[in-house]
ZADREN-381364 format. One line per field, with one value per residue (C-alpha): residue number from 1; x, y, z. Coordinates in pm, 1 decimal, always signed. Each point is the difference from the previous one (the first is absolute). Example, Ala and Ser with C-alpha at 12.3 -4.5 7.8 and 13.67 -1.06 7.14 Angstrom:
% ZADREN-381364
i (1  2)
c1 (+1230.0  +137.0)
c2 (-450.0  +344.0)
c3 (+780.0  -66.0)
END
This chain:
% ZADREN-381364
i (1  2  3  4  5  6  7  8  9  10  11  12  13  14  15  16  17  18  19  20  21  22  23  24  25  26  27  28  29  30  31  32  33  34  35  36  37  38  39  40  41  42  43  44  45  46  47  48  49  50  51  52  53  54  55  56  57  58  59  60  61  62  63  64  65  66  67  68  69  70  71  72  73  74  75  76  77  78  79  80  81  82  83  84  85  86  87  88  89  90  91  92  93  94  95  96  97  98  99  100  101  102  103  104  105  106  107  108  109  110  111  112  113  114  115  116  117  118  119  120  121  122  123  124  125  126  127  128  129  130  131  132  133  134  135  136  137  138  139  140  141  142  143  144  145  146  147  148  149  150  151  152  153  154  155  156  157  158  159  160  161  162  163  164  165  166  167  168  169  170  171  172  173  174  175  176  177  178  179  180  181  182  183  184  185  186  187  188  189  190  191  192  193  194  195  196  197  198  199  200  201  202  203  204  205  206  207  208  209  210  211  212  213  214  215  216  217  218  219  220  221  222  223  224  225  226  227  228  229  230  231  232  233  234  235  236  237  238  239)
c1 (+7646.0  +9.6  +187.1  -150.2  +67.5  -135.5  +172.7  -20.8  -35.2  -376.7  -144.8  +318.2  +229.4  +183.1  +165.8  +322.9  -114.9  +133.8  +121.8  -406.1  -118.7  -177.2  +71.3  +250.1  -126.8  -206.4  -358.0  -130.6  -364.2  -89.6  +328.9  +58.8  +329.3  -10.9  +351.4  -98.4  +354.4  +205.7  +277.5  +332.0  +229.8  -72.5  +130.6  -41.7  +7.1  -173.6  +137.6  +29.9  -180.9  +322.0  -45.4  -373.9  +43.7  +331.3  -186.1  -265.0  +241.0  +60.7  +305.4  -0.1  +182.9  +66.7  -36.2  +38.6  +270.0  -212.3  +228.9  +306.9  +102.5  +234.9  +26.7  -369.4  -175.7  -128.6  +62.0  +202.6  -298.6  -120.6  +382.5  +26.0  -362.0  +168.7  +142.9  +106.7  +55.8  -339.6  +80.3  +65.6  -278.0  +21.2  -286.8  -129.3  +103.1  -18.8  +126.2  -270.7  +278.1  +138.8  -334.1  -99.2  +358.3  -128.5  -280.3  -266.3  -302.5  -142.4  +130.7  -51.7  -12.4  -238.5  +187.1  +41.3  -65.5  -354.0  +26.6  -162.4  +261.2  +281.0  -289.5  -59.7  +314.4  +58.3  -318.8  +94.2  +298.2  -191.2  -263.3  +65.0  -127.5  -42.0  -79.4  -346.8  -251.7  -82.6  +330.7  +236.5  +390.0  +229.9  -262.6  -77.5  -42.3  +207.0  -269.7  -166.3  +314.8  +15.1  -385.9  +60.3  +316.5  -139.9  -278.5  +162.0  +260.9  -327.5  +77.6  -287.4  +26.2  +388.5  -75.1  -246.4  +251.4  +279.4  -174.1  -115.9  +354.6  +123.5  -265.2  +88.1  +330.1  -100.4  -263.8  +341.7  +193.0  -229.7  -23.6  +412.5  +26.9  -327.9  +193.5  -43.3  -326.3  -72.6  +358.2  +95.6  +213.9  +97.9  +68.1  +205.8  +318.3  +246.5  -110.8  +177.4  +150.7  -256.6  -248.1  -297.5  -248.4  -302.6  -283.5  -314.0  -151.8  +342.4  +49.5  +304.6  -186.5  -254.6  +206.8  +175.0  -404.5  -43.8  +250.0  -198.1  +255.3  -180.8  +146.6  +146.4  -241.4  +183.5  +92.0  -386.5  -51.4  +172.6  -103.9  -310.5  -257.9  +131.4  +366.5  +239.3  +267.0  +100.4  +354.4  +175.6  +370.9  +277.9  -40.0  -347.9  +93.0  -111.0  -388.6)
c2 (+7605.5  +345.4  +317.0  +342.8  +351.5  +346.5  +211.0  +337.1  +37.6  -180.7  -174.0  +36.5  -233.8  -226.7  -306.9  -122.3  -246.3  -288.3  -7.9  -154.7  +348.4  -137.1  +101.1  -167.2  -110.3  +357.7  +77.7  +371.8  +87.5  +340.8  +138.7  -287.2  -231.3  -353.9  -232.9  -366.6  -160.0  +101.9  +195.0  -64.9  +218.2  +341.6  +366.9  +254.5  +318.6  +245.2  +179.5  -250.3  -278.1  -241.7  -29.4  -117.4  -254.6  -160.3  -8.8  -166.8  -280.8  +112.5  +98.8  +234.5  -26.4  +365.2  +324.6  +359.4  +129.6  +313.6  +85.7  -96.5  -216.2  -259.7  -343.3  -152.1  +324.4  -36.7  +230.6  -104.8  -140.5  -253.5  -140.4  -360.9  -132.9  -69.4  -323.2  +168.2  +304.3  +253.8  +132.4  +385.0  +220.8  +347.1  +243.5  +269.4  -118.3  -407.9  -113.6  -235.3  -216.2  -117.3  -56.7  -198.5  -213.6  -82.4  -205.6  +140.4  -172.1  +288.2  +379.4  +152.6  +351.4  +110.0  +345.1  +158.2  +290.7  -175.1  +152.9  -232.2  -2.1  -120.8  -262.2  -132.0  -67.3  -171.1  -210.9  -143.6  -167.2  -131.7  +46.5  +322.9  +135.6  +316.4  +306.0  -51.0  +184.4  +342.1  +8.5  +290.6  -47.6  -162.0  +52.5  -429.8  -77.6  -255.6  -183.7  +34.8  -100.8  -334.7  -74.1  +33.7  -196.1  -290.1  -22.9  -34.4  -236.2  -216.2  +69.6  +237.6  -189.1  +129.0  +315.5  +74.4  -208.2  +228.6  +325.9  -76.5  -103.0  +332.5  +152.9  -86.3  +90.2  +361.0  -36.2  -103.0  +292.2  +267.5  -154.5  -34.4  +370.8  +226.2  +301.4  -47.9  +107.0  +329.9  +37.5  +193.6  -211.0  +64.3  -294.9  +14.5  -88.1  +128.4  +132.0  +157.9  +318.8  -15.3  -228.6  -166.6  +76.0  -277.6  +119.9  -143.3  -282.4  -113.2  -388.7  +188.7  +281.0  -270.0  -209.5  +285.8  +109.6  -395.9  +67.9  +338.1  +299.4  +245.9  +82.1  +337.3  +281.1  +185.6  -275.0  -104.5  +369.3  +1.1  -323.5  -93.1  -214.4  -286.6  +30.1  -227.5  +258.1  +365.0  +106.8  +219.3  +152.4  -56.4  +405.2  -48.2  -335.8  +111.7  +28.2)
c3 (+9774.4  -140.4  +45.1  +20.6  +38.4  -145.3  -224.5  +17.2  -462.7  +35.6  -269.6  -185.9  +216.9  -254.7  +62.6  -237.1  -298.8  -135.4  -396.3  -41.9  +101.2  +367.9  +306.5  +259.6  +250.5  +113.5  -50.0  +8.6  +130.9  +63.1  +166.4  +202.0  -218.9  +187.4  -88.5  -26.9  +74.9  +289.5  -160.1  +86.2  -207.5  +161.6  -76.9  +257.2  -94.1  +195.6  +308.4  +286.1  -215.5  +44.6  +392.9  +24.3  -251.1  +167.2  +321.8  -143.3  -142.5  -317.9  -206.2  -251.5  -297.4  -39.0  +188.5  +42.9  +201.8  +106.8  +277.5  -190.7  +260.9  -220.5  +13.1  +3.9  -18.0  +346.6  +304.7  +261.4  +209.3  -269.8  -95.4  -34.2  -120.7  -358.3  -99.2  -322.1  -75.0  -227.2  -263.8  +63.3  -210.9  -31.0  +201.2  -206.3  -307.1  +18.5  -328.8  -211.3  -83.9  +292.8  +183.5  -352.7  +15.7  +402.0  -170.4  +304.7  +75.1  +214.4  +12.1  +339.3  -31.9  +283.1  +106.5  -307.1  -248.7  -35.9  -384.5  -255.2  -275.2  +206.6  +120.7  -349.1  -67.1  +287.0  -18.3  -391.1  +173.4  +321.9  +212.3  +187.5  +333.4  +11.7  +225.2  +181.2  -185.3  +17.9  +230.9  -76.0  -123.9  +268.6  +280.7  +2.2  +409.6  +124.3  +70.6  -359.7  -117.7  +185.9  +23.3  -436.1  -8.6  +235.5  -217.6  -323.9  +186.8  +116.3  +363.7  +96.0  +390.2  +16.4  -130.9  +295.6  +202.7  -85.3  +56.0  +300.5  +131.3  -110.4  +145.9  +332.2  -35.9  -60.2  +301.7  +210.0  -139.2  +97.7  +379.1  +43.7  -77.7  +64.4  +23.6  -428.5  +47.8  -213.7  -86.6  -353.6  -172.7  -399.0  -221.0  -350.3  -177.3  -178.2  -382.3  -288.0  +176.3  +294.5  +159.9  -26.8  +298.5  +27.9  +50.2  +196.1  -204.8  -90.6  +143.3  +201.0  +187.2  +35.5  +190.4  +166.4  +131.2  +166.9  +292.4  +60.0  -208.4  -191.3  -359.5  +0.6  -145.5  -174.1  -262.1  +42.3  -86.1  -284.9  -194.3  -236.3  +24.2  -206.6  +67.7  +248.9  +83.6  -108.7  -91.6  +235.4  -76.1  +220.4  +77.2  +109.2  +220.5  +348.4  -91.8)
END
C-alpha cells in the first residue's frame, strides 16, 4: 500500500535520505510525493494539523501550540487523545533542532506560510506536507487539511468519513438557530497591542459563514487578496 498527497513546491518535493544518499521510503513524480511505509513518528506543525491526525488514530510526536493552549498543545475540545505527551514546537519560528531530535517520519505542515525555504528545510529532515498548491498563506480549508492529512496517514475512507460527520454537525447548527442567518459577526484575537481580525478565506470566517453569519465588511474592506487577517489597534476596536 502506498501513501499520497500533493505538495504545494511541485517537482521539487524532497523526501529525507539515508547516509547512502536514497530516499526513505518517499518517491517524487511530478508534484505528487507518495510515502511507501505508514509513518508512525509524526510532527504536526501547521495550524490545527494536531487535531485531524489524532482523530484519525494517530499520535504525533510533536506539535505546535498555535493557540498557546499548554499542556498537549490542543484546545480544550480535543484534550485527552494523547497517551503521552508531543513535544511542544514553536509556530513562526519552529526550531530545526528540536523537530530533528523528534526523529519525524512525516512533517505535517498543511496551514502554513506555504514559503519554500522554510519547506526545504523541513523536507531534509522528513517528508513534509505542505500547503495545497497554489493555496495562499494560512488560508488551508479544513477540509483540505484533513482530505491531505488522511491521505498521507493512508486513511483516505476516514478522511471523507470525518468530513462528512462534521459536516452534518454544521448542517444541525444552522437549523437549531436560524435566526444566524445573515448575521455580522467579527472574528480575531488578541495581537501585540491590538487584534487580529480574520478575514473571509480564513478557516475561521469560513466556519463562522457554515451556520449562515456574514464576516463583517469593514475588516473584509480593509484586507488583501492573499492575507488571513488585518491588524486593527485597540483605538480602532469597534470596526
Amino acid at each position: 500500500m502506498t501513501w499520497g498527497y500533493s505538495s504545494a513546491q511541485g517537482g521539487a518535493a524532497q523526501g529525507a535520505v539515508d547516509g547512502c544518499g536514497k530516499r526513505r521510503g518517499v518517491r517524487v513524480e511530478d508534484d505528487a510525493l507518495t510515502v511507501d511505509k505508514k509513518p508512525a513518528r509524526i510532527l504536526a506543525l501547521g495550524r490545527g494539523d494536531a487535531e485531524p491526525a489524532q482523530d484519525l488514530g494517530a499520535q504525533p510526536v510533536g506539535a505546535s501550540d498555535w493557540l498557546a493552549s499548554g499542556g498537549d498543545g490542543v484546545g480544550p475540545w480535543a484534550k485527552g487523545p494523547y497517551k503521552k505527551k508531543p513535544g511542544i514546537i514553536g509556530t513562526l519560528e519552529p526550531s530545526r533542532g528540536k523537530i530533528a531530535a523528534l526523529r519525524p517520519d512525516l512533517i505535517l505542515d498543511t496551514a502554513s506560510s506555504g514559503d519554500a525555504k522554510p519547506y526545504r528545510t523541513l523536507s531534509r529532515i522528513a517528508p513534509t506536507v505542505d500547503v495545497p498548491k497554489g493555496q495562499d498563506a494560512y488560508k488551508t480549508s479544513w477540509q483540505e487539511q484533513i482530505r491531505m492529512i488522511a491521505a498521507a496517514l493512508g486513511k483516505k475512507g476516514a478522511g471523507s468519513r470525518l468530513i462528512a460527520g462534521v459536516d452534518k454537525k454544521f448542517v444541525a447548527a444552522a437549523k437549531a438557530r436560524p435566526e444566524s442567518e445573515g448575521e455580522t459577526i467579527s472574528v480575531g484575537a488578541p495581537s501585540g497591542d491590538g487584534y487580529g481580525a480574520c478575514v473571509k478565506g480564513d478557516s475561521r470566517i469560513s466556519f463562522a459563514e457554515r451556520p449562515g453569519f456574514t464576516n463583517n465588511p469593514n475588516v473584509g474592506a480593509k484586507a488583501g487578496s492573499s492575507t488571513f487577517l488585518i491588524n486593527v489597534s485597540r483605538s480602532r476596536a469597534r470596526i
